[in-house]
C-alpha positions, 0 to 999 in steps of 0.5 A: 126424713132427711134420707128421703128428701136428698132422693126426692130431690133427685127425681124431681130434678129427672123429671124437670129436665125430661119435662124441658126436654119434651117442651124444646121438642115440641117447639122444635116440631110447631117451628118445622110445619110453619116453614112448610106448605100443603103438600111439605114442600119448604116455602121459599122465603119472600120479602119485597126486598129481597125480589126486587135486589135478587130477582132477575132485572127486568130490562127497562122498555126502549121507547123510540122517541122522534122530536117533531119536526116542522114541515115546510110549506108546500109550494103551490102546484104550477098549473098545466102549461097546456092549460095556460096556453088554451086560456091566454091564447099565448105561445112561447117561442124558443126563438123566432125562427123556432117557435114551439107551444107546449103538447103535441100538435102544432099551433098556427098563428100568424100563418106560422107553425108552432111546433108541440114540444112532445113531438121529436125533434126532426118532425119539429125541424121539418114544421120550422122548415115549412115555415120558410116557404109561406111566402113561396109562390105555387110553380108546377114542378117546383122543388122537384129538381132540387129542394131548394127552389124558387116555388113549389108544387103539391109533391114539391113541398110535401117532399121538401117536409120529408126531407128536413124530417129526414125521411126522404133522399129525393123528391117524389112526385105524387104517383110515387108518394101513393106508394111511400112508406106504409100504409095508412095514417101516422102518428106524426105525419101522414101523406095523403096522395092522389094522381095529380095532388098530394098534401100532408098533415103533420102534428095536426096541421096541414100542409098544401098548396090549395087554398081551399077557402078561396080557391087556386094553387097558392103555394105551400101553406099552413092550414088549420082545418083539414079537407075531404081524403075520399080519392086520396091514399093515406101512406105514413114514414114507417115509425112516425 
C-alpha cells in the first residue's frame, strides 16, 4: 500500500500538468482567433482615442469672413443739361461775347447765336464772330476787299464765317463758293450757293442776308427757320 501510493501520486501529478498544459493551449488558441477577421487578416485595434490623437489631423476649413460695410447714400442723378434748357427755356453763357448752350446746335435768342457746346471749337468761334455783325448793314461787295468792313454782302458774310472757322484765306464770291470744298452738306457747316446769292447753315442756324419774312437784303443775320435750297448747290469744308 504504501509502494503503491508514492507511484500513483507521481501519475496523478503527470497527468495534472498534461492537463494544464492543454488548458493554457486552448486559451492560447480562442485568444489568437478573436484578434483576427473573416479572412485572417489581424484586426487593427480601434479606440475613439487613439483615431482622434494618431489619425492624421484634419486641417480646420478656412472660411473668408468680410465684416459688412455700410454703403454711402447714393447722390441723385443730375439731370440732362440738354433737358433742363428745353424746359426752362434758359441758356448759360461762357460769357458775354461767347455765349454757348449745351448740345450740339446752336441756339438763337435775342438775335444771338448760342453756340453747342459739342461743337469744335473754331466752328464756335466762327458763330461768336458772326455775332458781331448783326447790327451790319447789307452793302454789295461788303467784306470782299477785306473781312473786316463796314457792311456785307450774301459771299461777304458767308466768306467772313469761314474765315474765323479757318477755313477759308480769302473772300469768295458766290460763283467761286459753288465750287468750295466738297460736295453735299456737312456736318457743322453747309454753304449753299447759286449765281447771284449764297447763304450758310451753320450748327443749325442759318446765316444770310435775306429777311425772308419781310423781304429785302438786310445784312448779315441769324435765322432760325431754313429756306427752299432747290437752285442752290450744297458744298461743305472737307471734314466738318
Amino acid at each position: 500500500m504504501s509502494a503503491v501510493t508514492p507511484r500513483f501520486s507521481r501519475r496523478l501529478a503527470v497527468l495534472f500538468f498534461a492537463g494544464s498544459v492543454a488548458v493554457e493551449m486552448a486559451n492560447a488558441q480562442d485568444g489568437r482567433t478573436d484578434t483576427r477577421g473573416s479572412f485572417g487578416v489581424p484586426l487593427q485595434p480601434f479606440s475613439l482615442r487613439e483615431t482622434a490623437d494618431t489619425g492624421p489631423r484634419a486641417e480646420p476649413i478656412r472660411v473668408a469672413y468680410y465684416a459688412p460695410r455700410s454703403q454711402p447714400a447714393l447722390a441723385p442723378r443730375a439731370e440732362s443739361v440738354e433737358d433742363d434748357l428745353e424746359r426752362t427755356n434758359t441758356f448759360p453763357e461762357i460769357n458775354s461775347n461767347r455765349p454757348m448752350v449745351a448740345g450740339d446746335r446752336a441756339i438763337l435768342r435775342n438775335a444771338i447765336a448760342y453756340a453747342p457746346s459739342h461743337a469744335p471749337d473754331n466752328i464756335k468761334n466762327a458763330i461768336w464772330a458772326v455775332n458781331t455783325l448783326r447790327r451790319k448793314p447789307y452793302v454789295w461787295g461788303g467784306g470782299h476787299a477785306s473781312f473786316n468792313d463796314y457792311g456785307y454782302d450774301c459771299s461777304g458774310a458767308v466768306s467772313f464765317a469761314l474765315h474765323y472757322a479757318g477755313l477759308l484765306d480769302a473772300p469768295l464770291p458766290s460763283s467761286d463758293l459753288r465750287h468750295y470744298g466738297r460736295r453735299g452738306r456737312g456736318r457743322w457747316i453747309t454753304i449753299y450757293s447759286r449765281n447771284g446769292h449764297t447763304f450758310a447753315i451753320i450748327a443749325g442756324l442759318r446765316l444770310d442776308t435775306t429777311d425772308l419774312r419781310d423781304g429785302g437784303d438786310v445784312g448779315p443775320r441769324w435765322y432760325a427757320d431754313s429756306r427752299d435750297t432747290s437752285g442752290f448747290d450744297a458744298r461743305h469744308p472737307a471734314g466738318w
